[in-house]
SEMARKOL-584078 format. One record per residue: z, y, x of N, C-alpha, C, O in turn. Coordinates in steps of 0.02 Angstrom, whole numbers, padded with zeros to 5 digits. Atoms other than C-alpha are relative to their C-alpha. Example, Ala and Ser with C-alpha at 12.3 -4.5 7.8 and 13.67 -1.06 7.14 Angstrom:
<atoms>
((00000,-00059,00045),(00390,-00225,00615),(00000,00060,00045),(00033,00059,00097))
((-00003,-00059,-00042),(00357,-00053,00684),(00037,00055,-00039),(00045,00110,-00014))
</atoms>
This chain:
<atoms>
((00000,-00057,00039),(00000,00000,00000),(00000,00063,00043),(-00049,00100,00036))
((00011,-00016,-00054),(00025,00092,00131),(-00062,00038,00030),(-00074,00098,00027))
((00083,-00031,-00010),(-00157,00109,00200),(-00036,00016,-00053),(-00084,00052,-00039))
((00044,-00051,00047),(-00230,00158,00024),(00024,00051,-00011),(-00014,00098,-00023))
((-00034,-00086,00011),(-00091,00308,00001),(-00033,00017,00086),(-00064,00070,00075))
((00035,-00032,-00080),(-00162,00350,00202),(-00073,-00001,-00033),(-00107,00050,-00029))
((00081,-00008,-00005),(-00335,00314,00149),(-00001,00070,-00085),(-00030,00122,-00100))
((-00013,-00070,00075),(-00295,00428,-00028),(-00005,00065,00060),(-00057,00094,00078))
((-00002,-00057,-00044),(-00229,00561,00099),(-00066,00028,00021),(-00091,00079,-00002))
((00043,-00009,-00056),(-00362,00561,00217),(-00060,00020,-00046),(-00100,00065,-00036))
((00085,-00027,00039),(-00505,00562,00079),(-00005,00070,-00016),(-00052,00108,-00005))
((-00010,-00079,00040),(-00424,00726,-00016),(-00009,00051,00068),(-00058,00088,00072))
((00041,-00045,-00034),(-00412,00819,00149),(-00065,00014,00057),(-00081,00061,00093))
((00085,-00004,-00014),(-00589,00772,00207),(-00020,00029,-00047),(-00052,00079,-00030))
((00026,-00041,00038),(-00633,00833,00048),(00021,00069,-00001),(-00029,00104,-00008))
((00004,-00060,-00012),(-00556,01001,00064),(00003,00029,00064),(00024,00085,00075))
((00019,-00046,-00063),(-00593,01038,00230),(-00082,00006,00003),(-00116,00050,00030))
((00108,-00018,00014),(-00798,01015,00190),(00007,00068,-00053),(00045,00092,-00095))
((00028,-00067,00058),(-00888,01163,00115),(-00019,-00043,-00053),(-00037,-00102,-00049))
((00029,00041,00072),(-00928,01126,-00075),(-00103,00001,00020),(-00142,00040,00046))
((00055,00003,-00006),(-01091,01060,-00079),(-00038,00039,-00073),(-00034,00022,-00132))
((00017,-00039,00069),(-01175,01181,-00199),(-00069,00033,00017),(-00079,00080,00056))
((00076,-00066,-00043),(-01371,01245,-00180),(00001,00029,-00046),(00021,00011,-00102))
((00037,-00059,00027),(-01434,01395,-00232),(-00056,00021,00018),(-00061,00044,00075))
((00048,-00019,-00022),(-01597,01433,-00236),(-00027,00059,-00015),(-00010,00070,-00073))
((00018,-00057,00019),(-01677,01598,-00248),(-00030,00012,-00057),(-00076,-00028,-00066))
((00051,-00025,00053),(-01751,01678,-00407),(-00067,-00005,00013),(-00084,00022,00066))
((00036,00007,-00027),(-01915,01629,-00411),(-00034,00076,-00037),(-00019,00105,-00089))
((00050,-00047,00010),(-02045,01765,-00410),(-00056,00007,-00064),(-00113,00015,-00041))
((00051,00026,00032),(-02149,01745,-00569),(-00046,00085,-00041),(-00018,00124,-00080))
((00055,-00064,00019),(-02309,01898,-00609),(-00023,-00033,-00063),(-00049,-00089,-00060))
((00042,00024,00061),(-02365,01872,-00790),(-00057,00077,00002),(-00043,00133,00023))
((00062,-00074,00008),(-02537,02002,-00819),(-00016,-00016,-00068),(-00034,-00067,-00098))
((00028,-00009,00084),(-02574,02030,-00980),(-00062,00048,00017),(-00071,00100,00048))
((00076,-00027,00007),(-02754,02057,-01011),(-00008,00034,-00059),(00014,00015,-00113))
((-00003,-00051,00109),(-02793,02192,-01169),(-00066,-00059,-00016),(-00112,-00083,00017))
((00053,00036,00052),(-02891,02090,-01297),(-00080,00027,00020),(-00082,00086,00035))
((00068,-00003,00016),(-03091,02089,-01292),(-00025,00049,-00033),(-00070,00023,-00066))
((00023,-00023,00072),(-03137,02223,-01410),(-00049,-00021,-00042),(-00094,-00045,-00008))
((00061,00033,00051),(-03256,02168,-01547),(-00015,00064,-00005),(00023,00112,-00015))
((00011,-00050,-00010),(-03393,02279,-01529),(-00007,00025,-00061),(-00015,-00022,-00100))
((00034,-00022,00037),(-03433,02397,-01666),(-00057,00013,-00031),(-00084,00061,-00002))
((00072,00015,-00025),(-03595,02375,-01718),(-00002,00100,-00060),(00033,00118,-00107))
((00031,-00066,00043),(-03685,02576,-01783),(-00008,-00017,-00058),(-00008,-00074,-00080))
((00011,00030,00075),(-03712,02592,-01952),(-00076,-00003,-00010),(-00086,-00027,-00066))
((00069,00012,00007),(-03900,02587,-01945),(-00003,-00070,00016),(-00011,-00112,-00028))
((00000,00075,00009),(-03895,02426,-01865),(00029,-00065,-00025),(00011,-00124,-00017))
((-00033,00043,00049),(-03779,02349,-01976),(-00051,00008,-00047),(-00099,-00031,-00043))
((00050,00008,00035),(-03881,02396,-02106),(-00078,-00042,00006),(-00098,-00093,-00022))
((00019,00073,-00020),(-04006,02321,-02035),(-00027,-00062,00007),(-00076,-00093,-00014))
((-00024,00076,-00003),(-03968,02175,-01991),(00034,-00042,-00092),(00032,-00100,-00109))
((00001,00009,00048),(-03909,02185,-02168),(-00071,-00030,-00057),(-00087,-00075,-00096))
((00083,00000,00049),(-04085,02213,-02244),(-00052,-00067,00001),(-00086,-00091,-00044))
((00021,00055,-00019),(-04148,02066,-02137),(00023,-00049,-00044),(-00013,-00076,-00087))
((-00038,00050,00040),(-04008,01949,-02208),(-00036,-00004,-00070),(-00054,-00056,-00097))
((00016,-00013,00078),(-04066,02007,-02376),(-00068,-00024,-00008),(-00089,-00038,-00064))
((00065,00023,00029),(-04236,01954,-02362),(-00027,-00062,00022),(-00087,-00066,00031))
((-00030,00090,00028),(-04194,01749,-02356),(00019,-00015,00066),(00011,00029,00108))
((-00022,00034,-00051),(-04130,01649,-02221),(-00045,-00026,00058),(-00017,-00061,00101))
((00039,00016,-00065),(-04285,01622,-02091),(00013,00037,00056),(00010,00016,00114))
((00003,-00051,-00063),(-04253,01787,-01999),(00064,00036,00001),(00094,00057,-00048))
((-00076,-00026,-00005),(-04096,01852,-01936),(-00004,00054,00070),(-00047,00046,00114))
((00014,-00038,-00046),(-04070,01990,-01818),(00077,-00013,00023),(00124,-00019,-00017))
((-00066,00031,-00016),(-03920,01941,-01692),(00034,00068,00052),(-00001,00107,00084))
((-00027,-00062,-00038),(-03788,02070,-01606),(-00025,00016,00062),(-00001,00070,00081))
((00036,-00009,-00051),(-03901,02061,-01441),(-00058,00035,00004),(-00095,00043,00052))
((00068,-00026,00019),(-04032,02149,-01525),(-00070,-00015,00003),(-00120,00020,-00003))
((00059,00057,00020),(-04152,02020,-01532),(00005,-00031,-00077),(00052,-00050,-00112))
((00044,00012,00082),(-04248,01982,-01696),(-00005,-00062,00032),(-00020,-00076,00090))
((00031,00080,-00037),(-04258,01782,-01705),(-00027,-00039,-00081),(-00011,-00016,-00137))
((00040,00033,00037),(-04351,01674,-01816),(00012,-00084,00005),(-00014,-00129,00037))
((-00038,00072,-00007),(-04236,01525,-01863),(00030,00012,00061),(00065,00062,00057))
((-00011,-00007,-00040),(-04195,01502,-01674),(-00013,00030,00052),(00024,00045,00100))
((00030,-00031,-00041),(-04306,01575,-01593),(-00014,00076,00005),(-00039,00107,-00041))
((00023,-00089,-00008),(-04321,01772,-01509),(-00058,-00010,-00042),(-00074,-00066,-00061))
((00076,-00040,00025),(-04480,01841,-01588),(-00022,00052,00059),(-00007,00111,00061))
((00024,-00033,-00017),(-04562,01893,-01469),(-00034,00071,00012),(-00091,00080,-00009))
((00016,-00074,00000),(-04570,02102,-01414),(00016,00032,-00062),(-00015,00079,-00087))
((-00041,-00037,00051),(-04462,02142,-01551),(00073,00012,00028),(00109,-00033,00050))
((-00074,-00015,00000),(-04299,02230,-01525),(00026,00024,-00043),(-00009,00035,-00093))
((-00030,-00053,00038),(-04178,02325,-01609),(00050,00030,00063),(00075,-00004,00108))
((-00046,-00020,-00054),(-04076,02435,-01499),(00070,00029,-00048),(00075,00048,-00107))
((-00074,-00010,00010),(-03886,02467,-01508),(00013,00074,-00083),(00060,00078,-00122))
((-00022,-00041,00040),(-03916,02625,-01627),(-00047,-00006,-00053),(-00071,00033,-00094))
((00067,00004,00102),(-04036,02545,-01767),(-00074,-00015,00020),(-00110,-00053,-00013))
((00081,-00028,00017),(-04213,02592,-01705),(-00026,-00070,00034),(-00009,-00097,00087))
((00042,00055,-00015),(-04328,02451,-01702),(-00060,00036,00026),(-00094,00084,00010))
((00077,-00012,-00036),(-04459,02431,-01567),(-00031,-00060,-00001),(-00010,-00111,-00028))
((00054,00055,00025),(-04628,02326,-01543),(-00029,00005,00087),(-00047,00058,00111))
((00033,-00017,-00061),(-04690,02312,-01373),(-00072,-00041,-00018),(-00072,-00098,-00042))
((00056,-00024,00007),(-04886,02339,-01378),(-00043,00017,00055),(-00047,00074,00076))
((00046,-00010,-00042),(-05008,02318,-01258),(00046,00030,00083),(00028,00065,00131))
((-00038,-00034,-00070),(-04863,02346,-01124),(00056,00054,-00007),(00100,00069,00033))
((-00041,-00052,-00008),(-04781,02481,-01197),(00026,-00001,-00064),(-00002,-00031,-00110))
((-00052,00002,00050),(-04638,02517,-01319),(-00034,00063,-00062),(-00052,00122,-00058))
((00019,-00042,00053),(-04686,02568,-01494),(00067,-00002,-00063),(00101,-00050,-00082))
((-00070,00000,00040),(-04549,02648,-01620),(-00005,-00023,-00071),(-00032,00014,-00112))
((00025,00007,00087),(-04553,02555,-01796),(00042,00041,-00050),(00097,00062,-00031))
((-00022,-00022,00072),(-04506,02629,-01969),(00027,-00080,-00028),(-00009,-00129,-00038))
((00010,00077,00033),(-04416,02475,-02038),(-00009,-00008,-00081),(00000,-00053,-00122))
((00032,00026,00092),(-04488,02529,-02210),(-00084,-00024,00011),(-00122,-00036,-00036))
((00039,00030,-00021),(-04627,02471,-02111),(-00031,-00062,00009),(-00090,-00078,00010))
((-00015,00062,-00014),(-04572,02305,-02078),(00005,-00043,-00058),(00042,-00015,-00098))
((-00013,00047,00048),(-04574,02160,-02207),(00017,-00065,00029),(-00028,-00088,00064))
((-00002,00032,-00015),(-04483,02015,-02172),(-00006,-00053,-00066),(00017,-00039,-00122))
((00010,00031,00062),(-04532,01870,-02285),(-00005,-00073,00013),(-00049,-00095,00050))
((-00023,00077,-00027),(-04475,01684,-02270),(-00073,-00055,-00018),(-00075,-00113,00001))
((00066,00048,00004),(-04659,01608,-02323),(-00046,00019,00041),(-00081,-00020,00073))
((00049,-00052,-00026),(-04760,01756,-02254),(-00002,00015,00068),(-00051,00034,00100))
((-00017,-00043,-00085),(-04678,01803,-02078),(00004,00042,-00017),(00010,00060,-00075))
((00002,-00078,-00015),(-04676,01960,-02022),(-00055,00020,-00011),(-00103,-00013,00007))
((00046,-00052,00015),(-04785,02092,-02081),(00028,00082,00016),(00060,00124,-00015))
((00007,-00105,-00042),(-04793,02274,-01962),(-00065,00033,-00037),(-00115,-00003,-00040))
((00055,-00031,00030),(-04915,02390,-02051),(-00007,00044,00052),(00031,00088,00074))
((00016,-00026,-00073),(-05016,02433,-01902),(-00021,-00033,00047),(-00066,-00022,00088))
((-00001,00061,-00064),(-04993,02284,-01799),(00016,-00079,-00030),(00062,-00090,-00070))
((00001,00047,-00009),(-05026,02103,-01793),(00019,-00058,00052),(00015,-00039,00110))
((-00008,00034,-00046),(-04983,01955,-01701),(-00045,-00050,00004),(-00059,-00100,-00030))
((00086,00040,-00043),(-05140,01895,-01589),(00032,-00080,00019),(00073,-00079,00065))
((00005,00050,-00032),(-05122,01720,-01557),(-00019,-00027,00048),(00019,-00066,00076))
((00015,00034,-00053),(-05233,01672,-01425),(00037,00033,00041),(00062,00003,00089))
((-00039,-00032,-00080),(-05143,01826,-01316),(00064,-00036,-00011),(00079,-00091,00012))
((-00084,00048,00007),(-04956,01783,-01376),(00029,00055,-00008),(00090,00055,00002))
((-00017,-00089,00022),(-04940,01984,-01423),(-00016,00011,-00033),(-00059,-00017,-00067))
((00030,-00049,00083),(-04944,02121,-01554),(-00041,00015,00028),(-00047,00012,00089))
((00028,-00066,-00002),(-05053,02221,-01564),(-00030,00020,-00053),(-00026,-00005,-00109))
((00012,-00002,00055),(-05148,02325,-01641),(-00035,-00032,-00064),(-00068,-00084,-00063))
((00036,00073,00057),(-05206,02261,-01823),(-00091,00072,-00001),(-00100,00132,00011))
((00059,-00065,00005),(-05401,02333,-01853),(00013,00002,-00075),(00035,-00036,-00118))
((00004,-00002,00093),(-05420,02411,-02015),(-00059,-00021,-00004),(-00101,-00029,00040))
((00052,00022,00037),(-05533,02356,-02141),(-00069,00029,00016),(-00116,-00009,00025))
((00068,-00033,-00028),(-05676,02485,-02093),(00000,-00033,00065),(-00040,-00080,00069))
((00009,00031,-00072),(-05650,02433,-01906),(-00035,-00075,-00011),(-00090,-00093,00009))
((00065,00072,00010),(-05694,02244,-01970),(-00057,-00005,-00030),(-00095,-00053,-00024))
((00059,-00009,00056),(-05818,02298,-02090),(-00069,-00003,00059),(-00121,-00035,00059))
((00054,00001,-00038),(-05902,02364,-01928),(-00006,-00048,00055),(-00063,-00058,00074))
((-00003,00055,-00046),(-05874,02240,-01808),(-00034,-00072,-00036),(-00041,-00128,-00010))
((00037,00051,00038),(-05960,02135,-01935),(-00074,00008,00002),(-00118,-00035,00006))
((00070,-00034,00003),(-06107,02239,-01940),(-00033,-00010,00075),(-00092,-00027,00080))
((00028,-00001,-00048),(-06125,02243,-01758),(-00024,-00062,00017),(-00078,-00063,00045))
((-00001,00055,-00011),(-06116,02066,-01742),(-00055,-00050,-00031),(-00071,-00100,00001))
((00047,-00025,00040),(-06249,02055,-01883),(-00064,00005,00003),(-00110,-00027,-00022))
((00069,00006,-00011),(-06377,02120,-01820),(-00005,00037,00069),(-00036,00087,00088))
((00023,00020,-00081),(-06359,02088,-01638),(00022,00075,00038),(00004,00083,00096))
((00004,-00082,-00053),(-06317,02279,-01567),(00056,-00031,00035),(00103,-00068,00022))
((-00037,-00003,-00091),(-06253,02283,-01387),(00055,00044,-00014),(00045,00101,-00037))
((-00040,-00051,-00013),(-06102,02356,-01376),(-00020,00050,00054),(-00014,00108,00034))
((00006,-00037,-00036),(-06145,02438,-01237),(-00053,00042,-00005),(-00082,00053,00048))
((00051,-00039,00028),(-06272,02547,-01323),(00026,00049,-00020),(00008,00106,-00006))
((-00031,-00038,00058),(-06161,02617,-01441),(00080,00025,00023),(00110,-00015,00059))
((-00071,-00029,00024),(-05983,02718,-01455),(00021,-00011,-00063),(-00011,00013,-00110))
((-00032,-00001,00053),(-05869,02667,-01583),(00065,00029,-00023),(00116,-00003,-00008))
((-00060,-00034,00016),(-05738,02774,-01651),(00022,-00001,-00082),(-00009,-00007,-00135))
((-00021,00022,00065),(-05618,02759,-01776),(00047,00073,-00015),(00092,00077,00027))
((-00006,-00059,00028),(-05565,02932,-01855),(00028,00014,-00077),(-00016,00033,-00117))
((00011,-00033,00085),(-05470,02972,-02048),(00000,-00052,-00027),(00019,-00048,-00086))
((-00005,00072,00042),(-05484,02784,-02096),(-00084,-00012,-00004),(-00115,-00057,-00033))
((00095,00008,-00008),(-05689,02820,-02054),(-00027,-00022,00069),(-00024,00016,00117))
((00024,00016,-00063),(-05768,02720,-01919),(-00077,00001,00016),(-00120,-00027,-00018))
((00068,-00012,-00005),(-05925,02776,-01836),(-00016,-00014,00055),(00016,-00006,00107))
((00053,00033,-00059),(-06075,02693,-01736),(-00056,00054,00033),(-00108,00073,00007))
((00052,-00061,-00034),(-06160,02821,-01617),(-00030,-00027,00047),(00001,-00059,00089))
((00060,00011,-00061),(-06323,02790,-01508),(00036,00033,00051),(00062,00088,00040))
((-00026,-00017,-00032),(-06255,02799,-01348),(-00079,00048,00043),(-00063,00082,00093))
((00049,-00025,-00016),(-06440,02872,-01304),(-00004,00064,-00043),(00023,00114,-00020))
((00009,-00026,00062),(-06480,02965,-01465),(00045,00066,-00009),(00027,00125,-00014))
((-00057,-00030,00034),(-06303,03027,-01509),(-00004,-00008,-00091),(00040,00015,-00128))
((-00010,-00007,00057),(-06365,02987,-01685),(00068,-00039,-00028),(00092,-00083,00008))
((-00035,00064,00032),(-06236,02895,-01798),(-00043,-00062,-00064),(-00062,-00062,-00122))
((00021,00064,00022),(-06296,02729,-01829),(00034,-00023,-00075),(00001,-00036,-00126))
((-00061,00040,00067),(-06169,02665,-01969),(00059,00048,-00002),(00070,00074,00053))
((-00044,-00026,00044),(-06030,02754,-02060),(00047,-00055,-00021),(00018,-00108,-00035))
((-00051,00061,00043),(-05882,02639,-02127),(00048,00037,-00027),(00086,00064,00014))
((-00056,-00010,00041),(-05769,02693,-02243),(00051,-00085,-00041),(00016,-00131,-00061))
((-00025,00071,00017),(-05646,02532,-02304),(-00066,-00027,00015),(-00094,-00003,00064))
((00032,00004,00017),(-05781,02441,-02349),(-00066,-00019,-00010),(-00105,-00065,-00025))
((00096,-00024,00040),(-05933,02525,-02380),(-00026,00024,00078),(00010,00044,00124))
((00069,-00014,-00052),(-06070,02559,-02251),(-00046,00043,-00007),(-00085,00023,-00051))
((00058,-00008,00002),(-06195,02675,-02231),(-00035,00010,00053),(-00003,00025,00103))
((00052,00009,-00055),(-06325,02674,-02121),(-00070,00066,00020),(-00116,00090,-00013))
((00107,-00057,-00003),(-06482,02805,-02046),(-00031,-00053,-00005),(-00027,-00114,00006))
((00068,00033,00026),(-06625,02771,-02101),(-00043,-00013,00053),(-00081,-00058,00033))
((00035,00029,-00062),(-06717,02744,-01932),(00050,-00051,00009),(00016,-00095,-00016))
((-00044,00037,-00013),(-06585,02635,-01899),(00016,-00063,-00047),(00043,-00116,-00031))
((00001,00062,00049),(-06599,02534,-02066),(-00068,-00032,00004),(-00077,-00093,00000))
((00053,00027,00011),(-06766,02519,-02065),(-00025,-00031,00074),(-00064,-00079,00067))
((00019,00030,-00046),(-06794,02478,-01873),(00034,-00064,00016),(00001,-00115,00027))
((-00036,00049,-00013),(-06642,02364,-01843),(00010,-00051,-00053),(00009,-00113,-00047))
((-00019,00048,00032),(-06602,02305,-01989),(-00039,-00039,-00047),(-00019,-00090,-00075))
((00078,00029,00033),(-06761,02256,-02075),(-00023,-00036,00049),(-00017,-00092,00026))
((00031,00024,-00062),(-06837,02192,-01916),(00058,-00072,00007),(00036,-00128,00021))
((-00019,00060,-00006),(-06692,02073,-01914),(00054,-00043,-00050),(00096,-00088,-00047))
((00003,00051,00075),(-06675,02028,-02091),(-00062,-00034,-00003),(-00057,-00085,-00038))
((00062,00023,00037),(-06857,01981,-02106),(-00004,-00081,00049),(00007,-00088,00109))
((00002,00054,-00034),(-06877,01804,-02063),(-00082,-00025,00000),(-00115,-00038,-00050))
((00093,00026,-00003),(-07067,01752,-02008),(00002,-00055,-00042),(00042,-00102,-00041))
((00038,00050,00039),(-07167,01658,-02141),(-00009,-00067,00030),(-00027,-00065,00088))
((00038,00052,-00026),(-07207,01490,-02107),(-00061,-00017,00000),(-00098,-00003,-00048))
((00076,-00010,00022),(-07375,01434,-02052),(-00024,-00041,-00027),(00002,-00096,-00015))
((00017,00090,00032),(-07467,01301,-02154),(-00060,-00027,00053),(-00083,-00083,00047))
</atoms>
């Protein structure tokens, strides 16, 4: 008994002659950053609208906050809208400003620009010809004249064919209608309306 009251002793003041075993570790350092929210942009009120007007005229064509016009999924090609409403058309290279009472969007029809067409074989607008313009481009084609004879100008919704020799005007077009000089009806276009007789 003896040696466990000595070994008792001996443990208690080993134990209080050690330091308490106790860690402490430092505060750790911790940076939180708060980031401000994203703002959701505002979109102008023209291009809300819009993008409204689009919505409104059926579900093929949608105009998206990037200002691309798309068709189902796809951009549409050289159409924008920019941040404050105004729709453009790029045209032969260069930016043209639309009226979008101009614009018809129509879920059977496509798009319809009054003014401008979309050329297929290029893969661009451009311009659309008016009706006189094809009237004459029909005519020329017709009865064989060289372009390179003639000046064609289109003027007022009136397109006219001028001898590039002459200066007379060959053809007149209004929508339509045609008229023609009379040296000019009777040399060109008689000469290659008349079809030779056959011989027996």
């Amino acid at each position: 008994m003896k040696k466990s009251i000595l070994f008792f002793v001996v443990f208690i003041l080993t134990a209080c002659a050690s330091a308490p075993q106790v860690t402490v570790m430092a505060p750790s350092a911790m940076t939180v950053t708060l980031t401000p929210p994203i703002p959701t942009p505002t979109l102008h009120p023209e291009f809300a609208a819009l993008q409204q007007t689009i919505a409104d005229s059926g579900s093929r064509f949608t105009l998206g906050a990037d200002g691309l016009l798309y068709d189902g999924e796809t951009p549409i090609p050289g159409m924008t809208v920019t941040p404050d409403g105004t729709m453009t058309l790029t045209v032969n290279g260069e930016t043209v400003t639309l009226d979008p009472a101009d614009v018809d969007f129509d879920d059977e029809k496509g798009i319809t620009i009054d003014g401008y067409e979309w050329d297929e074989e290029a893969g661009a607008w451009v311009e659309a010809e008016s009706p006189a313009m094809q009237q004459t481009n029909t005519l020329l084609d017709q009865y064989h004249i060289d372009p390179e004879t003639v000046t064609v100008t289109e003027e007022g919704g009136a397109v006219n064919v001028v001898d590039n020799e002459t200066g007379t005007v060959l053809i007149r077009t209004i929508g339509e209608n045609s008229k023609f000089d009379l040296g000019f009806a009777v040399d060109t276009i008689a000469k290659n309306s008349c079809e030779p007789k056959p011989e027996f």
